[in-house]
N, C-alpha and C positions, 0 to 999 in steps of 0.2 A: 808787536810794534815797539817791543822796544828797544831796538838797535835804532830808531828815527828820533834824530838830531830837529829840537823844536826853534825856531827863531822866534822872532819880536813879534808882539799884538801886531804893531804901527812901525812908521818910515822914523818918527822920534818922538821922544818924549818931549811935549812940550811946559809940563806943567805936572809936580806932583805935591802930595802930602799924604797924613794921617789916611785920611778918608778918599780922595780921588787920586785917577792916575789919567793925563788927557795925552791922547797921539795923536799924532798927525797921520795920516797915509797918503802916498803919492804914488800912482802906479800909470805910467805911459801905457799906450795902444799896444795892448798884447801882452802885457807886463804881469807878473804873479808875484804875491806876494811868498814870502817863505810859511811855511808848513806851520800853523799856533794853535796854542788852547787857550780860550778863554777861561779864565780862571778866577773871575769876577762877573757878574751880574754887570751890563754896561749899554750904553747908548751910543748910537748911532747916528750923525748929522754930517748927511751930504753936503757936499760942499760943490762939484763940479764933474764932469764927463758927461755923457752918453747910454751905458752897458755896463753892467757889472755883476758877476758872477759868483761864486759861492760851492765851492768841492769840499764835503766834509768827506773827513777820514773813516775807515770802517767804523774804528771806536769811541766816533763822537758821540758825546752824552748830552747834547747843547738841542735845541728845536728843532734847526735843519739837520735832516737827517740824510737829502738825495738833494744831487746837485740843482740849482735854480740861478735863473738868470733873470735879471729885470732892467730896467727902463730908469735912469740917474733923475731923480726931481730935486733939484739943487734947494734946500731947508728942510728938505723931508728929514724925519726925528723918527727911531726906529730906538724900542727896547726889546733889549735881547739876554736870554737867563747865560748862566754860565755853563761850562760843561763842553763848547762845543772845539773840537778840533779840526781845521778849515785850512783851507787856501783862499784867497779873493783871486779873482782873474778878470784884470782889464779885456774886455772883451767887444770895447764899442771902439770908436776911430779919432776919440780923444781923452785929453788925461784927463784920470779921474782923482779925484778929493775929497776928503773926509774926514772926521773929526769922531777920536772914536774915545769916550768917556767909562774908565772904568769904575765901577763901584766898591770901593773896600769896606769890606766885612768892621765892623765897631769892634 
């Protein structure tokens, strides 16, 4: 894997320092993000959509390890370790949002 070109956590950065790094993500009906590895320990707050999907790479080292799809509950707060190498995949019939909080190492 390693001729595979990694992109961004998230759609932008909105907010960083020392200690956190916060994104934004935005992905329309059908929309994938680019190819990442969490590299940080980080949280997860839904913000909006439907469906939202989750393809990790052979040599994700992160929880999910086979792809999952689940059901968008808009405040839901999900912690998730580092390690994992992923796509997200908009997968429901509206856009989805998120708010994804990285945790830097002290």
């Amino acid at each position: 894997m390693d001729d595979r070109e990694l992109g961004p956590v998230g759609t932008e950065v909105v907010f960083e320092n020392e200690r956190v790094r916060i994104w934004n993500l935005h992905l329309e009906p059908g929309e994938r993000s680019a190819v990442h590895r969490h590299d940080h320990d980080y949280v997860l707050v839904l913000v909006s959509g439907d469906r939202i999907a989750a393809e990790p790479e052979p040599d994700t080292q992160g929880p999910v390890t086979e792809r999952i799809e689940a059901e968008v509950v808009p405040g839901a707060v999900v912690y998730l370790e580092r390690g994992g190498v992923e796509t997200a995949v908009n997968v429901g019939d509206r856009p989805y949002d998120e708010v994804i909080i990285e945790l830097k190492d002290r």
